[in-house]
C-alpha positions in Angstrom: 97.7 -79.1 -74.1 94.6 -78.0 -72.2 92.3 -80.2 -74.0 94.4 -83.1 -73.4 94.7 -82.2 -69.7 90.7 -81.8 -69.6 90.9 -84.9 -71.6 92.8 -87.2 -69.3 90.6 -85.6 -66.1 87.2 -86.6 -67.7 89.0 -90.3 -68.1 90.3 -90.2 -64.9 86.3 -89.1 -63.5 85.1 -91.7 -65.4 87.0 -94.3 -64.5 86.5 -93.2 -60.7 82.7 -93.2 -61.2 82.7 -96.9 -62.2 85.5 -98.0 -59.9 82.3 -96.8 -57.2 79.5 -98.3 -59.5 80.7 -101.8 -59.1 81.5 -101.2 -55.6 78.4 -100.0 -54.5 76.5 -103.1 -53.0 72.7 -104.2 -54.0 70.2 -103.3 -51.3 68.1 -106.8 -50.6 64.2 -106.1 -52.4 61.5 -106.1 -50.4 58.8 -108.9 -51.0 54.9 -108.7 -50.5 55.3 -110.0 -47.0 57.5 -106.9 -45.9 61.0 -109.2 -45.8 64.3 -108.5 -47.3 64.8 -111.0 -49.5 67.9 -112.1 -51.6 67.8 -115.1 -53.9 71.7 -115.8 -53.5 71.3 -116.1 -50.0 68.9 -118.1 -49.7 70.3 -120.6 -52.4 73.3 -120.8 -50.6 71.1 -121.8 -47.5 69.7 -124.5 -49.5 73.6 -125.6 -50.9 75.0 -125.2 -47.6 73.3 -126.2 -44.9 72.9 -129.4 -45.0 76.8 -130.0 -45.7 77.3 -127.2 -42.7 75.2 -129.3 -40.4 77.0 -132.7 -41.3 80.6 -131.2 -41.2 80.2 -128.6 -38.7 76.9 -129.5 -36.3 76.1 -126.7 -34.5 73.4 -126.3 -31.9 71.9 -122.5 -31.5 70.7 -121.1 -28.2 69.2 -118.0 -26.4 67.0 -115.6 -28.9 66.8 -118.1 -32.0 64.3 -115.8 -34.4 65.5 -112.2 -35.3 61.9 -110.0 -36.6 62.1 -107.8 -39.5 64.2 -105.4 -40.6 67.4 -103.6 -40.1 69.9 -106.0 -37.2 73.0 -105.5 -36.8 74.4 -109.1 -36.0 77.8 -108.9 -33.9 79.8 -112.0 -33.1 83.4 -113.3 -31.9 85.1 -115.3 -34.8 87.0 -118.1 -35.6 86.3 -120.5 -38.8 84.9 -119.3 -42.2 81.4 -121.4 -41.4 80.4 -119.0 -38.8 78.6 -116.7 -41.4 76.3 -119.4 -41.6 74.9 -118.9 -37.8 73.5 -115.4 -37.9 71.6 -116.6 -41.6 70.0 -119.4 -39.3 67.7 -117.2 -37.3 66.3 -115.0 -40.0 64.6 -115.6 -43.5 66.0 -112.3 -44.8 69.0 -111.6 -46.9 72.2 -110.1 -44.4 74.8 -107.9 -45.3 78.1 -109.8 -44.7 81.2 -107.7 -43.6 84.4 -109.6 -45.3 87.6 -108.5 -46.0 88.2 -107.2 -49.2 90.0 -109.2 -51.2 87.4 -111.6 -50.7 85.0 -109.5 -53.7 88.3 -110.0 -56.3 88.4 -113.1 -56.1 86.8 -115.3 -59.1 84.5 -117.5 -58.3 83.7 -116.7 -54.1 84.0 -112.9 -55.3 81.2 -113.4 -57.9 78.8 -115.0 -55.5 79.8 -112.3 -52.9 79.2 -109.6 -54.8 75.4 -111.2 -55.6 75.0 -111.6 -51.9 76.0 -107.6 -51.2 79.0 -108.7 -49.1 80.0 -105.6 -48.3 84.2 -105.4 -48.6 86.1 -104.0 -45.6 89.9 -103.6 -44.5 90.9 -105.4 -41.9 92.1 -102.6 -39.7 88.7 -100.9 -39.9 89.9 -97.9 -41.6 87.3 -98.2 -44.8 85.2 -95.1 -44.5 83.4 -96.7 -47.3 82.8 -100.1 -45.8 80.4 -97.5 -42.9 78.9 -95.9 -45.6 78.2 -98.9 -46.8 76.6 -100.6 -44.2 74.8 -97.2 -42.6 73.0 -97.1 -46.4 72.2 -100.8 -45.9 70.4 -100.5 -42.7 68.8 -97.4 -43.2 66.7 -99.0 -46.3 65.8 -101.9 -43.5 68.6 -104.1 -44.5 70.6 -106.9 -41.9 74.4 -106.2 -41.3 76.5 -108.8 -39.8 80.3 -108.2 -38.3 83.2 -109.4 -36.7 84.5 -107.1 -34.9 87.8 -109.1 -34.4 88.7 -108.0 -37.9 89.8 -111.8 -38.5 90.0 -115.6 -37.5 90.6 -115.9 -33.9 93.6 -118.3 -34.4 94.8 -117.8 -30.9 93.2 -118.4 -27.6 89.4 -120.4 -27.2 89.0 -117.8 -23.9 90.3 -114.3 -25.1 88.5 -112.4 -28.0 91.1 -110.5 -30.1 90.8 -106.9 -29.4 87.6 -105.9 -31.1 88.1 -103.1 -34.0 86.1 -100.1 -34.1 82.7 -99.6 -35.9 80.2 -101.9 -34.7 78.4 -99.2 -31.9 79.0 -96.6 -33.6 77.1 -98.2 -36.8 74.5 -98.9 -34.3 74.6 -95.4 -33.1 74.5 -93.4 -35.8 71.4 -95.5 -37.5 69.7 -96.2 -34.0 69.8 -100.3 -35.3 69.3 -102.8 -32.5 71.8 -104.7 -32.0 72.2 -108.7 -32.1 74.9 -110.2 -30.1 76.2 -113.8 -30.6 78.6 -115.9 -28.8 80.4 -118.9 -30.5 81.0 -120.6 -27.2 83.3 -123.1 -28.6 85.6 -123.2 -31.5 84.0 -125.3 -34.3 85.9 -128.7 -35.2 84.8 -131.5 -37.7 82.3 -133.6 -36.5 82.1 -131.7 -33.2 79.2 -130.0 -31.8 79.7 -125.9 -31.8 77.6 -124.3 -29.4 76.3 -120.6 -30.3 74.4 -118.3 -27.7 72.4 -115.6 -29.1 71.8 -112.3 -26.9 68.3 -110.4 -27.0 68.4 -107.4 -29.0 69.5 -103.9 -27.7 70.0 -100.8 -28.3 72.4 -98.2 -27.2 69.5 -95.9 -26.8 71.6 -94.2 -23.9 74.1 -92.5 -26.8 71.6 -91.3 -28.9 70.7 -87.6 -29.3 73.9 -86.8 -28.1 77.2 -85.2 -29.6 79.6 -88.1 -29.1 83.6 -88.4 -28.6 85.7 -90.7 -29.9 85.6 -92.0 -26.2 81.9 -92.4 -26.1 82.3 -95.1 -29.1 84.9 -96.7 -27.6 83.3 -97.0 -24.3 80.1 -98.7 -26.6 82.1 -100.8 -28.1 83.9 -102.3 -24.6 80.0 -102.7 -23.5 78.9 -104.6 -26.7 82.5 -107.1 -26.4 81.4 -107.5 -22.3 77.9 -108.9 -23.4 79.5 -111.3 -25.7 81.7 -112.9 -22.9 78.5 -112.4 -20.9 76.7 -114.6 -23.1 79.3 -117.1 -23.2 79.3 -117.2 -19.4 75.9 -117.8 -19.9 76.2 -121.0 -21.9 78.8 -122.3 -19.9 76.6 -121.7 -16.2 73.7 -123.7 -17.5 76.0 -126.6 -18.5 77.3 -126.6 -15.4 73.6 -126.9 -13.9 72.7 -130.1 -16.1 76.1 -131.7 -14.9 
C-alpha cells in the first residue's frame, strides 16, 4: 500500500512539474544589437499590419519610439486590435497579458504560446501571471497590460475600474512605465487615435515597505495619467478647430 501511495505522489509530482513546464513562458533572445527579439512577433507584424492599417487605421501620437529593454506598456481597452499599438513603437518582442483561455485554444493558442503571451485570470488573482511577468522584465523583456481585465464594452468616457497589478509590477522590478491612451474606440474604416505618455517611474515607492494601500494609491495615479493623456489629445484638437 505504501509503494502504491509513493507511487501515485511521484505521478502526481510529475505531472505537476510539466503542467508548469509548458506554462512557463519563453524569454525573447537577445540579438547582436542588444534587442529582444522574437521571430513570431515580428511575423505577425509583417501578416498583420497591413490588414490592421486597412481595417482599422490608426494614427499614434505623443512618445512614438520606446528604447531598449524592460517597459511595461499600460493601456485602456476596448477591441482585440489594440495589441497591435504598443508592438508599433518598438522593434522588440512584448510580453502580452491575455486571458487564459486564450493559450488552450488551437490555433490562436499555438501562436500565443510562440509569442510568450503570458495567460492571466481576469479578476487578477493569478499569482503566477506576476511571477510571470516580474521574470520577464527582470531578463530585460517588454510586458504589456490592460488593466481593465477586459473589453471596455460600456462607456467611450469611463475606463472600467482598473484591476490590480500593473504598479505594483512596476514597483517591485523598478520598470518604467509606458502609458497609452486609446482616445477613441476603434470602428472599421475609422480613424483610432492613440496617445502615448513619456515613460515613468514610480521611483517615489521604491526602497520602501509598502501596504496594500500604497499599490492601490499607484495604481489610481497610473489610471489618472491615462485620462490625462486622453485630455491631452482631445485639447490639441480643439486648438486646430
Amino acid at each position: 500500500m505504501e509503494n502504491e501511495a509513493s507511487e501515485r505522489e511521484k505521478k502526481a509530482l510529475s505531472r505537476g512539474e510539466k503542467t508548469a513546464e509548458k506554462r512557463m513562458i519563453p524569454l525573447f533572445k537577445v540579438d547582436k544589437n542588444g534587442l529582444h527579439k522574437s521571430g513570431t512577433i515580428d511575423f505577425l507584424r509583417v501578416l498583420f499590419y497591413p490588414l490592421h492599417a486597412l481595417v482599422y487605421p490608426f494614427k499614434l501620437h505623443g512618445h512614438k519610439r520606446v528604447g531598449k529593454g524592460a517597459f511595461i506598456y499600460v493601456g485602456n481597452h476596448y477591441c482585440l486590435w489594440d495589441v497591435f499599438y504598443p508592438a508599433h513603437t518598438t522593434r522588440e518582442g512584448i510580453h502580452f497579458l491575455a486571458k487564459e483561455s486564450i493559450l488552450e485554444t488551437p490555433v490562436l493558442g499555438f501562436f500565443a504560446r510562440r509569442a510568450g503571451v503570458i495567460g492571466a485570470m481576469r479578476d487578477g488573482s493569478d499569482v503566477r501571471t506576476l511571477m510571470d511577468s516580474i521574470r520577464a522584465l527582470r531578463s530585460g523583456d517588454k510586458v504589456s497590460m490592460f488593466p481593465e481585465g477586459t473589453r471596455n464594452k460600456v462607456s467611450d468616457e469611463e475606463f472600467l475600474p482598473f484591476h490590480a497589478g500593473a504598479a505594483l509590477m512596476a514597483i517591485k522590478t523598478k520598470t518604467p512605465i509606458v502609458p497609452f491612451a486609446i482616445c477613441n474606440r476603434p470602428r472599421i474604416f475609422r480613424r483610432t487615435h492613440v496617445m502615448f505618455g513619456e515613460p515613468f517611474e514610480f521611483s517615489e515607492y521604491y526602497n520602501r515597505k509598502l501596504t496594500q494601500a500604497d499599490y492601490t494609491e499607484a495604481d489610481e495615479k497610473l489610471k489618472a495619467r491615462l485620462y490625462a493623456l486622453r485630455e491631452e489629445f482631445r485639447a490639441g484638437q480643439k486648438k486646430k478647430k
